[in-house]
C-alpha positions as CSV (number, residue, x, y, z in Angstrom):
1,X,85.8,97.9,89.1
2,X,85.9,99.8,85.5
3,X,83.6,102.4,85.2
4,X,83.7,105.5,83.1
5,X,84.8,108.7,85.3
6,X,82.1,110.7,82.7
7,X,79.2,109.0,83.2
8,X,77.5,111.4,85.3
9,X,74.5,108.4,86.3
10,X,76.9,105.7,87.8
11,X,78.6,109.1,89.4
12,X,75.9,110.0,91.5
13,X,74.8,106.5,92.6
14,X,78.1,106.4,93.6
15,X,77.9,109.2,95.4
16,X,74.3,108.2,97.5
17,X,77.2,104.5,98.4
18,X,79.4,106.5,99.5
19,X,77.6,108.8,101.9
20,X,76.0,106.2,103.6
21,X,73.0,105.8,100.9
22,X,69.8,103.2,102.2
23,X,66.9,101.9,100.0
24,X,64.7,104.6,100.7
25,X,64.6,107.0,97.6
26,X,63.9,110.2,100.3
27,X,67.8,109.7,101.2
28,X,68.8,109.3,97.5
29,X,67.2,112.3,96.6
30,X,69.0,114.3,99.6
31,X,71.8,113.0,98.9
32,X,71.9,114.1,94.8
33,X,70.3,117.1,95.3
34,X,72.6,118.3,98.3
35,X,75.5,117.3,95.8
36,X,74.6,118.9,92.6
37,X,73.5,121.8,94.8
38,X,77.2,122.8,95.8
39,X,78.4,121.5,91.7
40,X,76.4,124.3,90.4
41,X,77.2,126.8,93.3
42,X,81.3,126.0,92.4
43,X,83.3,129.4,91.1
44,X,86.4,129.5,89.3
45,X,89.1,129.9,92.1
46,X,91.3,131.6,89.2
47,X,88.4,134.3,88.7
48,X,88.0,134.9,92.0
49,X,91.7,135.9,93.0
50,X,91.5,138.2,89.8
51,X,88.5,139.9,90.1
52,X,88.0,142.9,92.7
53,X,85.5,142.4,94.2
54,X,86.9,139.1,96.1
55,X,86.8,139.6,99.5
56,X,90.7,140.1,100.6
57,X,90.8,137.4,103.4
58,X,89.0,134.8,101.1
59,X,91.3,135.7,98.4
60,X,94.3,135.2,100.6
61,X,92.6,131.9,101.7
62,X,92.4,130.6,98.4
63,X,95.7,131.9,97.1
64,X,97.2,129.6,100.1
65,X,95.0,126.6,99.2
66,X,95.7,127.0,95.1
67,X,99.8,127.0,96.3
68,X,99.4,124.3,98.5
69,X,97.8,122.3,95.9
70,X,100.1,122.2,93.4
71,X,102.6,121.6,96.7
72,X,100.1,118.4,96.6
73,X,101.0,117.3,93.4
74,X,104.9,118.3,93.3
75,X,106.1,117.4,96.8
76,X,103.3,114.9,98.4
77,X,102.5,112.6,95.4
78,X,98.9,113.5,95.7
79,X,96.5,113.2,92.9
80,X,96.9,115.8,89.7
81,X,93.5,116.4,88.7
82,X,90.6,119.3,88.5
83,X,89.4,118.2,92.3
84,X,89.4,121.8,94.4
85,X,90.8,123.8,91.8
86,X,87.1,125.6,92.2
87,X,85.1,127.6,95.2
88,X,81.8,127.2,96.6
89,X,79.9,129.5,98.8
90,X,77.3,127.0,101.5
91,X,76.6,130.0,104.0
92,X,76.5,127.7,107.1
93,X,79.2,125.3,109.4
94,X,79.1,122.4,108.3
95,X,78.3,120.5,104.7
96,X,77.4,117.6,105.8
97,X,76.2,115.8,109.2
98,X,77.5,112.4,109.9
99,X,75.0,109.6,111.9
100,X,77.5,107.1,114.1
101,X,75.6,104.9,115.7
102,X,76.8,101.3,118.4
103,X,74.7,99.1,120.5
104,X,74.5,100.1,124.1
105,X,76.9,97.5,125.3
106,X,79.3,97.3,122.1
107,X,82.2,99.6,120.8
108,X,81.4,98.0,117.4
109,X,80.1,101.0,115.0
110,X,76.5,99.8,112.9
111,X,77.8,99.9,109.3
112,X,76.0,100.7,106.3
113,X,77.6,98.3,103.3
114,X,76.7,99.0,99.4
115,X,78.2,96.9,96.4
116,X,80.5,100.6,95.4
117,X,81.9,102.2,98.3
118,X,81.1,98.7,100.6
119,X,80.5,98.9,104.5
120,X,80.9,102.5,105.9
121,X,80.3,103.3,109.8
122,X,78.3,106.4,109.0
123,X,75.7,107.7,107.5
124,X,75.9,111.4,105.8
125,X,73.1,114.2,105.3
126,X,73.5,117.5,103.9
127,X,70.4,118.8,106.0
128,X,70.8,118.6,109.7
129,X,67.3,118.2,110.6
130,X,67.7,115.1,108.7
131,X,70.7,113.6,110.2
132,X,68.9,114.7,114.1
133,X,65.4,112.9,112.6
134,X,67.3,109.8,111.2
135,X,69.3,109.8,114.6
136,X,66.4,109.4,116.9
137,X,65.5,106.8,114.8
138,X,68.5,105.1,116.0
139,X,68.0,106.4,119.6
140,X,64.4,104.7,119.7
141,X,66.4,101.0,118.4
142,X,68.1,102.0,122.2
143,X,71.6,102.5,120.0
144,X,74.0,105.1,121.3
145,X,74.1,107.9,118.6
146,X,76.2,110.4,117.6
147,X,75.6,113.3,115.0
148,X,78.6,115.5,113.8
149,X,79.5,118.4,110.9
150,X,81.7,118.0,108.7
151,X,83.8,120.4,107.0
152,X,84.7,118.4,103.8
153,X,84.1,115.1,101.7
154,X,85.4,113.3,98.9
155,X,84.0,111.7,95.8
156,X,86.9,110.6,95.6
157,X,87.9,111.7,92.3
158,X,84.8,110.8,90.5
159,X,83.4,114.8,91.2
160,X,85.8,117.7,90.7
161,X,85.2,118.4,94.3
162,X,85.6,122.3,95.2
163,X,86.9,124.0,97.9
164,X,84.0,125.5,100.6
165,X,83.7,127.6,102.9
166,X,83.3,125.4,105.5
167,X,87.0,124.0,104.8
168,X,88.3,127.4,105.6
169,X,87.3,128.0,109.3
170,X,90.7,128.5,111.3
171,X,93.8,129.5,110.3
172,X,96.2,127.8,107.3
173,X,97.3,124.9,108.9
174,X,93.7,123.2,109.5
175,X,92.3,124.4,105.7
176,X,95.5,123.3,104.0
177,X,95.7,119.7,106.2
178,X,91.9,119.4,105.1
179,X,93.3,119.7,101.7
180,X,95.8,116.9,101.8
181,X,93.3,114.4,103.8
182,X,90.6,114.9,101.3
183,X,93.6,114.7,98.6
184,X,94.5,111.5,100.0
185,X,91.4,109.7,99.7
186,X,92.1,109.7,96.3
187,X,95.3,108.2,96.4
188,X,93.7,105.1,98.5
189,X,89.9,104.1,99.3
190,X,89.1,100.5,100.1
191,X,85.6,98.7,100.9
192,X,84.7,97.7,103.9
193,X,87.1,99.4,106.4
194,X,86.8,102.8,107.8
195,X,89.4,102.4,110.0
196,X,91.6,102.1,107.9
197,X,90.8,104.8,104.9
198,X,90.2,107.8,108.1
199,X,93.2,106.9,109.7
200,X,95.5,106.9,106.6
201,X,94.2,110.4,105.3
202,X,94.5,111.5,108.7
203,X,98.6,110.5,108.6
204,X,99.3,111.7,104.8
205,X,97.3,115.2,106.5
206,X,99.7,115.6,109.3
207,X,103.1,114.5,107.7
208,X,102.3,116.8,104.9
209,X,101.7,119.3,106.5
210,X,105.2,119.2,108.8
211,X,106.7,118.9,105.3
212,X,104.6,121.8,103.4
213,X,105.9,124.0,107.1
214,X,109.4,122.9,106.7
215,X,109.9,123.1,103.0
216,X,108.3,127.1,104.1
217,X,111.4,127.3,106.6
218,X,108.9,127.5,109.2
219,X,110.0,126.0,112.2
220,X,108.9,127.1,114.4
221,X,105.2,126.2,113.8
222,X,106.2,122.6,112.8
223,X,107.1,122.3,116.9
224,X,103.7,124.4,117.5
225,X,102.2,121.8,115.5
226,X,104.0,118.6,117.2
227,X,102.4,120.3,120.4
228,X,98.7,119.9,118.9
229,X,99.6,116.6,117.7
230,X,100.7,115.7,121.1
231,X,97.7,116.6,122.5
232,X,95.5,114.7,120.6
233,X,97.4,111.7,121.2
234,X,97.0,112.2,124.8
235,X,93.2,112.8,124.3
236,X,94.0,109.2,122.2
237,X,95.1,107.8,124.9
238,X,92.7,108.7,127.3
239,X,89.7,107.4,125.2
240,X,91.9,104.1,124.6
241,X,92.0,104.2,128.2
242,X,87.9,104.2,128.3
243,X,87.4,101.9,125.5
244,X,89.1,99.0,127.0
245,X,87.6,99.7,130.6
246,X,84.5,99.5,128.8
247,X,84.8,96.2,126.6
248,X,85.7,94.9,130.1
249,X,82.3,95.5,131.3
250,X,80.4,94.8,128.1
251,X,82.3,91.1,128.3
252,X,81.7,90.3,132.0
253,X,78.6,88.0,132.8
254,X,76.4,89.8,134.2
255,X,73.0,91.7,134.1
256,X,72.7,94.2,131.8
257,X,71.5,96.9,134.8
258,X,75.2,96.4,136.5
259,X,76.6,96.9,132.8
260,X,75.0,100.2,132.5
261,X,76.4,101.0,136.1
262,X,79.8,100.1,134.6
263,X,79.5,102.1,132.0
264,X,78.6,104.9,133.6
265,X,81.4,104.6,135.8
266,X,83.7,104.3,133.3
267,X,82.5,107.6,131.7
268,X,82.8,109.6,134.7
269,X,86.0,108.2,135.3
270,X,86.9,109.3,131.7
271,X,85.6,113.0,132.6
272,X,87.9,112.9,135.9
273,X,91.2,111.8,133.7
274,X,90.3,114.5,131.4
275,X,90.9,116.9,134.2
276,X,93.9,115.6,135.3
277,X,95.4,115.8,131.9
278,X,94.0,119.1,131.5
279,X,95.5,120.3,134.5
280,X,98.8,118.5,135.0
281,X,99.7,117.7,131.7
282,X,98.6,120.2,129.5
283,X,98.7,123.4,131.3
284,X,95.2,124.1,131.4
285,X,94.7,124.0,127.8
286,X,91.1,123.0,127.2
287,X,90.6,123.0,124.0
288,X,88.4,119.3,124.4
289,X,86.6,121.2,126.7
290,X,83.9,120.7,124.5
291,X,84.3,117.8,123.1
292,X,83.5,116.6,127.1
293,X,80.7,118.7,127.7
294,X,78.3,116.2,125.6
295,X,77.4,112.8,127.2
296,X,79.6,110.0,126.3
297,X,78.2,107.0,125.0
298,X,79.7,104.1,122.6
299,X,79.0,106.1,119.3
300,X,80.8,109.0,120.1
301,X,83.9,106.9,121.5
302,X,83.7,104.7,117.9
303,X,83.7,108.3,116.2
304,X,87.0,109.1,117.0
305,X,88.7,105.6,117.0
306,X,88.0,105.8,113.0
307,X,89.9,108.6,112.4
308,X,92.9,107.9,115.2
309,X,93.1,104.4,115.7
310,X,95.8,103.3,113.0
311,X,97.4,106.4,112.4
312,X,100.2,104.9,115.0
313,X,100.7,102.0,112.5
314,X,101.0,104.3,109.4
315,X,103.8,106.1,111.1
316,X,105.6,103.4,112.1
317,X,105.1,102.1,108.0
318,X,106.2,105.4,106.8
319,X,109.2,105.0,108.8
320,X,110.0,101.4,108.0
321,X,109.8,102.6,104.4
322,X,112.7,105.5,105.2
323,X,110.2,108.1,105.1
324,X,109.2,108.4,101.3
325,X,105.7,109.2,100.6
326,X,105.7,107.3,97.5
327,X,106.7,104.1,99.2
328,X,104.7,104.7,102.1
329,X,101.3,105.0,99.4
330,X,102.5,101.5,97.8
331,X,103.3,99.6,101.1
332,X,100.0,101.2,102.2
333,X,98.3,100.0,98.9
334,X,100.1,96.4,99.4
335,X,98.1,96.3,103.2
336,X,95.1,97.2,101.6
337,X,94.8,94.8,98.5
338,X,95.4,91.8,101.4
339,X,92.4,90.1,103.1
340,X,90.3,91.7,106.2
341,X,91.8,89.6,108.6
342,X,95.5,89.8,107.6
343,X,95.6,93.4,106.6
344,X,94.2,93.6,110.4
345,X,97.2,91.4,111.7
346,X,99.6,93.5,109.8
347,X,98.6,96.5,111.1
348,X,98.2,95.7,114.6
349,X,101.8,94.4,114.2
350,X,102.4,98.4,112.8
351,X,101.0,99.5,116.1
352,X,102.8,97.4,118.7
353,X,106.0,98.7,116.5
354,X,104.3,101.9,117.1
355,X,104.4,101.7,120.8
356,X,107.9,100.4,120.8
357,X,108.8,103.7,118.9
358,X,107.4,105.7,121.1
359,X,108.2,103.8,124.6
Protein backbone atom coordinates (compact mmCIF):
# COMPACT_ATOMS: atom_id res chain seq x y z
CA UNK A 1 0.00 0.00 0.00
CA UNK A 2 1.76 3.41 -1.43
CA UNK A 3 0.51 6.38 -0.10
CA UNK A 4 2.06 9.73 0.46
CA UNK A 5 3.11 10.21 4.35
CA UNK A 6 2.06 14.24 3.53
CA UNK A 7 -1.11 13.91 2.46
CA UNK A 8 -2.80 15.03 5.53
CA UNK A 9 -6.62 13.70 3.98
CA UNK A 10 -5.60 9.88 3.45
CA UNK A 11 -3.83 10.57 7.09
CA UNK A 12 -6.66 11.18 9.00
CA UNK A 13 -8.94 8.53 7.40
CA UNK A 14 -6.38 6.46 8.32
CA UNK A 15 -6.42 7.43 11.52
CA UNK A 16 -10.64 7.05 12.06
CA UNK A 17 -9.25 2.74 10.52
CA UNK A 18 -7.17 2.51 12.83
CA UNK A 19 -8.99 3.48 15.95
CA UNK A 20 -11.66 1.34 15.34
CA UNK A 21 -13.58 3.89 12.78
CA UNK A 22 -17.63 2.67 11.74
CA UNK A 23 -19.81 4.21 9.02
CA UNK A 24 -21.37 6.66 11.19
CA UNK A 25 -19.80 10.15 10.51
CA UNK A 26 -20.52 11.11 14.56
CA UNK A 27 -17.43 8.65 15.23
CA UNK A 28 -15.37 10.08 12.34
CA UNK A 29 -15.69 13.34 13.51
CA UNK A 30 -14.59 12.24 17.21
CA UNK A 31 -12.17 10.57 16.06
CA UNK A 32 -10.40 13.70 13.83
CA UNK A 33 -11.28 16.16 16.11
CA UNK A 34 -9.88 14.30 19.29
CA UNK A 35 -6.69 13.82 17.03
CA UNK A 36 -5.99 17.24 15.68
CA UNK A 37 -6.96 18.34 19.16
CA UNK A 38 -3.73 17.04 20.87
CA UNK A 39 -1.60 17.95 17.07
CA UNK A 40 -2.28 21.51 17.88
CA UNK A 41 -1.87 21.22 21.70
CA UNK A 42 1.93 19.46 20.88
CA UNK A 43 5.15 21.78 22.36
CA UNK A 44 8.54 21.57 21.42
CA UNK A 45 10.17 19.14 23.96
CA UNK A 46 13.56 21.05 23.17
CA UNK A 47 11.80 24.45 24.42
CA UNK A 48 10.40 23.09 27.15
CA UNK A 49 13.76 21.69 28.89
CA UNK A 50 15.22 25.27 28.02
CA UNK A 51 12.78 27.49 29.16
CA UNK A 52 12.25 28.22 33.00
CA UNK A 53 9.37 28.02 33.57
CA UNK A 54 9.11 24.07 32.92
CA UNK A 55 8.03 22.43 35.75
CA UNK A 56 11.27 20.60 37.21
CA UNK A 57 9.71 17.00 37.49
CA UNK A 58 8.21 17.26 33.89
CA UNK A 59 11.47 18.48 32.66
CA UNK A 60 13.32 15.69 34.22
CA UNK A 61 10.56 13.36 32.66
CA UNK A 62 11.12 14.56 29.33
CA UNK A 63 14.96 14.84 29.57
CA UNK A 64 14.65 10.85 30.29
CA UNK A 65 12.20 10.24 27.46
CA UNK A 66 14.36 12.63 24.77
CA UNK A 67 17.69 10.17 25.95
CA UNK A 68 15.83 7.18 25.77
CA UNK A 69 14.79 7.93 22.37
CA UNK A 70 17.71 8.46 20.66
CA UNK A 71 18.64 5.05 22.93
CA UNK A 72 15.57 3.87 20.47
CA UNK A 73 17.22 4.69 17.43
CA UNK A 74 21.03 3.74 18.40
CA UNK A 75 20.73 0.58 20.46
CA UNK A 76 17.00 -0.87 19.70
CA UNK A 77 16.70 -0.35 15.90
CA UNK A 78 13.64 1.53 16.40
CA UNK A 79 12.28 4.01 13.94
CA UNK A 80 14.39 7.43 13.37
CA UNK A 81 11.84 9.90 12.76
CA UNK A 82 10.03 13.22 14.28
CA UNK A 83 7.39 10.75 16.27
CA UNK A 84 7.57 12.02 20.27
CA UNK A 85 10.18 14.32 19.80
CA UNK A 86 7.17 16.93 20.92
CA UNK A 87 4.91 17.35 24.37
CA UNK A 88 1.29 17.70 24.82
CA UNK A 89 -0.55 18.72 27.78
CA UNK A 90 -4.48 16.49 27.84
CA UNK A 91 -5.19 17.43 31.67
CA UNK A 92 -6.88 14.02 32.39
CA UNK A 93 -5.89 9.92 32.74
CA UNK A 94 -6.33 8.59 29.94
CA UNK A 95 -6.31 9.64 26.00
CA UNK A 96 -8.24 7.38 24.72
CA UNK A 97 -10.93 4.66 25.99
CA UNK A 98 -10.92 1.31 24.28
CA UNK A 99 -14.58 -0.70 23.69
CA UNK A 100 -13.67 -4.83 23.77
CA UNK A 101 -16.49 -6.51 23.37
CA UNK A 102 -17.22 -11.02 23.02
CA UNK A 103 -20.45 -12.97 22.89
CA UNK A 104 -21.62 -14.33 26.20
CA UNK A 105 -20.47 -17.77 25.57
CA UNK A 106 -17.23 -17.01 23.26
CA UNK A 107 -13.56 -15.95 24.10
CA UNK A 108 -13.55 -14.69 20.49
CA UNK A 109 -13.20 -10.63 20.60
CA UNK A 110 -16.03 -8.73 17.91
CA UNK A 111 -13.57 -7.14 15.49
CA UNK A 112 -14.02 -4.05 13.64
CA UNK A 113 -12.19 -4.62 9.99
CA UNK A 114 -11.49 -1.48 7.52
CA UNK A 115 -9.65 -1.74 3.98
CA UNK A 116 -6.23 0.42 5.93
CA UNK A 117 -5.55 -0.79 9.21
CA UNK A 118 -7.94 -4.17 8.54
CA UNK A 119 -9.81 -6.07 11.50
CA UNK A 120 -9.04 -4.62 14.98
CA UNK A 121 -10.68 -6.14 18.33
CA UNK A 122 -11.36 -2.66 19.71
CA UNK A 123 -12.88 0.19 19.21
CA UNK A 124 -11.20 3.70 20.47
CA UNK A 125 -12.89 7.09 21.73
CA UNK A 126 -11.20 10.09 22.96
CA UNK A 127 -14.34 11.04 25.14
CA UNK A 128 -15.27 8.55 27.70
CA UNK A 129 -18.83 9.19 27.82
CA UNK A 130 -18.71 8.01 24.43
CA UNK A 131 -16.84 4.84 24.72
CA UNK A 132 -19.54 4.08 28.16
CA UNK A 133 -22.61 5.18 25.55
CA UNK A 134 -21.21 2.94 22.61
CA UNK A 135 -20.58 0.13 25.27
CA UNK A 136 -24.02 -0.23 26.44
CA UNK A 137 -24.87 -0.43 23.13
CA UNK A 138 -22.99 -3.60 23.09
CA UNK A 139 -24.35 -4.57 26.56
CA UNK A 140 -28.07 -4.29 25.16
CA UNK A 141 -26.76 -6.92 21.93
CA UNK A 142 -26.18 -9.21 25.48
CA UNK A 143 -22.16 -9.03 24.49
CA UNK A 144 -19.75 -9.00 27.42
CA UNK A 145 -18.07 -5.45 27.32
CA UNK A 146 -15.15 -4.03 28.45
CA UNK A 147 -14.05 -0.20 28.47
CA UNK A 148 -10.44 0.70 29.31
CA UNK A 149 -7.92 4.10 29.28
CA UNK A 150 -5.23 4.17 27.52
CA UNK A 151 -2.20 5.98 28.09
CA UNK A 152 -0.80 6.10 24.45
CA UNK A 153 -1.48 5.31 20.68
CA UNK A 154 0.22 5.15 17.49
CA UNK A 155 -0.42 6.41 13.98
CA UNK A 156 2.03 4.61 13.35
CA UNK A 157 4.33 6.85 11.80
CA UNK A 158 1.89 8.62 9.59
CA UNK A 159 1.44 11.51 12.68
CA UNK A 160 4.50 12.86 14.41
CA UNK A 161 2.91 11.45 17.52
CA UNK A 162 4.00 13.46 20.79
CA UNK A 163 4.66 12.52 24.02
CA UNK A 164 1.50 13.12 26.81
CA UNK A 165 1.00 13.44 29.86
CA UNK A 166 -0.86 10.54 30.25
CA UNK A 167 2.39 8.47 29.10
CA UNK A 168 4.16 9.82 32.19
CA UNK A 169 2.15 8.46 35.20
CA UNK A 170 4.75 6.22 37.28
CA UNK A 171 8.15 6.22 37.43
CA UNK A 172 10.82 5.77 34.29
CA UNK A 173 10.58 2.37 33.64
CA UNK A 174 6.66 2.40 32.65
CA UNK A 175 7.02 6.02 30.55
CA UNK A 176 10.17 4.93 28.83
CA UNK A 177 8.69 1.07 28.00
CA UNK A 178 5.60 3.07 26.70
CA UNK A 179 8.01 4.63 24.50
CA UNK A 180 9.64 1.61 22.94
CA UNK A 181 6.02 -0.25 22.49
CA UNK A 182 4.52 2.70 20.72
CA UNK A 183 8.08 2.87 18.88
CA UNK A 184 7.63 -0.54 17.85
CA UNK A 185 4.44 -0.35 16.16
CA UNK A 186 6.26 1.31 13.72
CA UNK A 187 8.78 -1.07 13.08
CA UNK A 188 5.76 -3.83 12.37
CA UNK A 189 1.87 -3.35 11.98
CA UNK A 190 -0.11 -6.03 10.04
CA UNK A 191 -3.99 -6.25 9.11
CA UNK A 192 -6.05 -8.36 10.56
CA UNK A 193 -4.32 -9.59 13.79
CA UNK A 194 -4.23 -7.94 17.11
CA UNK A 195 -2.66 -10.64 18.70
CA UNK A 196 -0.07 -10.53 17.07
CA UNK A 197 0.88 -6.50 16.65
CA UNK A 198 0.02 -6.04 20.97
CA UNK A 199 2.04 -8.92 21.74
CA UNK A 200 5.09 -8.07 19.70
CA UNK A 201 5.34 -4.31 20.95
CA UNK A 202 4.72 -5.68 24.28
CA UNK A 203 8.17 -7.98 23.87
CA UNK A 204 10.37 -5.20 21.93
CA UNK A 205 8.90 -2.96 25.34
CA UNK A 206 10.21 -5.34 27.88
CA UNK A 207 13.56 -6.56 26.22
CA UNK A 208 14.42 -3.04 25.67
CA UNK A 209 13.92 -1.92 28.54
CA UNK A 210 16.32 -4.81 30.37
CA UNK A 211 18.76 -3.58 27.79
CA UNK A 212 18.28 0.37 28.11
CA UNK A 213 18.77 -0.76 32.47
CA UNK A 214 21.81 -2.76 31.67
CA UNK A 215 23.55 -0.64 29.19
CA UNK A 216 22.72 2.17 32.50
CA UNK A 217 24.71 -0.45 34.71
CA UNK A 218 21.67 -0.81 36.65
CA UNK A 219 21.24 -4.08 37.86
CA UNK A 220 19.74 -4.13 40.12
CA UNK A 221 16.43 -2.93 38.78
CA UNK A 222 16.69 -5.22 35.76
CA UNK A 223 16.06 -8.19 38.60
CA UNK A 224 13.27 -5.70 40.20
CA UNK A 225 11.96 -5.65 36.88
CA UNK A 226 12.16 -9.69 36.08
CA UNK A 227 10.06 -9.70 39.46
CA UNK A 228 7.21 -7.50 37.76
CA UNK A 229 7.53 -9.52 34.78
CA UNK A 230 7.18 -12.58 36.71
CA UNK A 231 4.23 -11.57 38.06
CA UNK A 232 2.37 -10.79 35.23
CA UNK A 233 3.15 -14.09 33.81
CA UNK A 234 1.69 -15.68 36.72
CA UNK A 235 -1.40 -13.36 36.45
CA UNK A 236 -0.88 -14.97 32.55
CA UNK A 237 -1.20 -17.94 33.69
CA UNK A 238 -3.96 -17.73 35.87
CA UNK A 239 -6.30 -16.13 33.22
CA UNK A 240 -4.96 -19.04 30.79
CA UNK A 241 -6.09 -21.12 33.41
CA UNK A 242 -9.83 -19.46 33.20
CA UNK A 243 -9.93 -19.27 29.55
CA UNK A 244 -9.64 -22.83 28.79
CA UNK A 245 -12.02 -23.82 31.77
CA UNK A 246 -14.20 -21.60 30.11
CA UNK A 247 -14.07 -22.78 26.33
CA UNK A 248 -14.72 -26.06 28.07
CA UNK A 249 -18.08 -25.00 29.05
CA UNK A 250 -18.90 -22.78 26.11
CA UNK A 251 -18.23 -26.30 23.88
CA UNK A 252 -20.21 -28.74 26.10
CA UNK A 253 -23.90 -29.47 24.80
CA UNK A 254 -25.84 -28.17 26.84
CA UNK A 255 -28.42 -25.39 27.79
CA UNK A 256 -27.36 -22.21 27.74
CA UNK A 257 -28.72 -21.55 31.68
CA UNK A 258 -26.08 -24.39 32.90
CA UNK A 259 -23.41 -22.49 30.59
CA UNK A 260 -23.88 -19.33 32.48
CA UNK A 261 -23.64 -21.48 35.76
CA UNK A 262 -20.33 -22.63 34.38
CA UNK A 263 -19.22 -19.57 33.76
CA UNK A 264 -19.86 -18.18 36.75
CA UNK A 265 -18.12 -20.91 38.42
CA UNK A 266 -15.27 -20.61 36.62
CA UNK A 267 -14.94 -16.88 37.58
CA UNK A 268 -15.20 -17.40 41.07
CA UNK A 269 -12.82 -20.00 40.84
CA UNK A 270 -10.57 -17.55 39.05
CA UNK A 271 -11.09 -14.90 42.07
CA UNK A 272 -10.14 -17.86 44.62
CA UNK A 273 -6.65 -18.71 42.54
CA UNK A 274 -6.01 -15.17 42.57
CA UNK A 275 -5.82 -15.37 46.28
CA UNK A 276 -3.80 -18.14 46.48
CA UNK A 277 -1.31 -16.65 44.30
CA UNK A 278 -1.60 -13.58 46.08
CA UNK A 279 -0.91 -15.04 49.23
CA UNK A 280 1.44 -18.03 48.71
CA UNK A 281 3.22 -17.02 45.78
CA UNK A 282 3.57 -13.49 45.70
CA UNK A 283 3.81 -12.41 49.20
CA UNK A 284 0.86 -10.58 49.49
CA UNK A 285 1.63 -8.26 46.69
CA UNK A 286 -1.68 -7.12 45.32
CA UNK A 287 -1.06 -5.05 42.88
CA UNK A 288 -4.17 -6.97 40.52
CA UNK A 289 -6.05 -6.21 43.30
CA UNK A 290 -7.91 -4.06 41.14
CA UNK A 291 -7.85 -5.54 38.21
CA UNK A 292 -10.25 -8.32 40.21
CA UNK A 293 -12.45 -6.03 41.90
CA UNK A 294 -14.54 -5.62 38.46
CA UNK A 295 -16.76 -8.45 37.29
CA UNK A 296 -15.13 -10.80 34.88
CA UNK A 297 -16.74 -11.51 31.83
CA UNK A 298 -15.32 -12.75 28.21
CA UNK A 299 -14.32 -9.19 27.05
CA UNK A 300 -12.20 -8.35 29.75
CA UNK A 301 -10.46 -11.95 29.65
CA UNK A 302 -9.89 -11.26 25.54
CA UNK A 303 -8.49 -7.77 26.73
CA UNK A 304 -5.52 -9.08 28.07
CA UNK A 305 -4.90 -12.16 25.91
CA UNK A 306 -4.15 -9.45 23.03
CA UNK A 307 -1.44 -7.95 24.61
CA UNK A 308 0.10 -11.32 26.50
CA UNK A 309 -0.74 -14.12 24.48
CA UNK A 310 2.27 -14.38 22.05
CA UNK A 311 4.77 -12.60 23.79
CA UNK A 312 6.01 -16.34 24.91
CA UNK A 313 6.60 -17.04 21.20
CA UNK A 314 8.51 -13.77 20.50
CA UNK A 315 10.88 -14.70 23.21
CA UNK A 316 11.49 -17.83 22.25
CA UNK A 317 12.09 -16.13 18.30
CA UNK A 318 14.35 -13.65 19.73
CA UNK A 319 16.29 -16.37 21.18
CA UNK A 320 16.39 -18.69 18.25
CA UNK A 321 17.76 -15.68 16.39
CA UNK A 322 20.76 -15.35 19.18
CA UNK A 323 19.22 -12.45 20.62
CA UNK A 324 19.74 -9.58 17.98
CA UNK A 325 17.01 -7.19 17.72
CA UNK A 326 17.58 -6.66 14.14
CA UNK A 327 17.09 -10.27 13.37
CA UNK A 328 14.44 -10.73 15.71
CA UNK A 329 12.39 -7.54 13.61
CA UNK A 330 13.07 -9.49 10.20
CA UNK A 331 12.21 -13.14 11.41
CA UNK A 332 9.25 -11.24 13.01
CA UNK A 333 8.49 -9.43 9.64
CA UNK A 334 9.05 -12.99 7.72
CA UNK A 335 5.91 -14.50 10.25
CA UNK A 336 3.97 -11.65 9.50
CA UNK A 337 4.15 -11.46 5.57
CA UNK A 338 2.99 -15.44 5.76
CA UNK A 339 -0.80 -16.36 5.52
CA UNK A 340 -3.33 -16.13 8.73
CA UNK A 341 -3.28 -19.66 9.24
CA UNK A 342 0.42 -20.49 8.88
CA UNK A 343 1.73 -17.44 10.61
CA UNK A 344 -0.75 -19.01 13.43
CA UNK A 345 1.01 -22.52 13.21
CA UNK A 346 4.30 -20.90 13.41
CA UNK A 347 3.76 -19.13 16.28
CA UNK A 348 1.95 -21.63 18.32
CA UNK A 349 5.04 -23.79 17.41
CA UNK A 350 7.14 -20.48 19.14
CA UNK A 351 4.99 -21.01 22.16
CA UNK A 352 5.18 -24.81 22.83
CA UNK A 353 9.17 -23.90 22.33
CA UNK A 354 8.29 -21.37 24.80
CA UNK A 355 7.03 -23.68 27.35
CA UNK A 356 9.88 -26.04 26.82
CA UNK A 357 12.14 -23.01 27.70
CA UNK A 358 10.68 -22.34 30.56
CA UNK A 359 9.71 -25.99 31.95
Amino acid sequence: MLVHRNSALAALIFLTFLLGGCSTVSYYSQAVSGHLKLMSAREPIDELLSSDKTDPELRKKLQTLVDARQYAVDSLGLPENDSYNTYAATGRRFVTWNVVAAEEFSLSAKTWCFPVAGCVSYKGYFAEEDARAYAQELLDENLDVNVGGATAYSTLGWFDDPVLDTMLNGGDIRYVGTLFHELAHQVLYIKDDSNFNEAFASFVEQEGLRIWLGDRNESDRIALYNDVLARSNDFSELLKKGRNQLLAVYKKDISDEEKRAGKLAVFAQMQADYQALKENKWGGYAGYDGWFARDLNNARLVSVATYRRWVPAFEAMYIEVGRSLPAFYELAKELADLPSKERQARMNNYLAQAANLSS
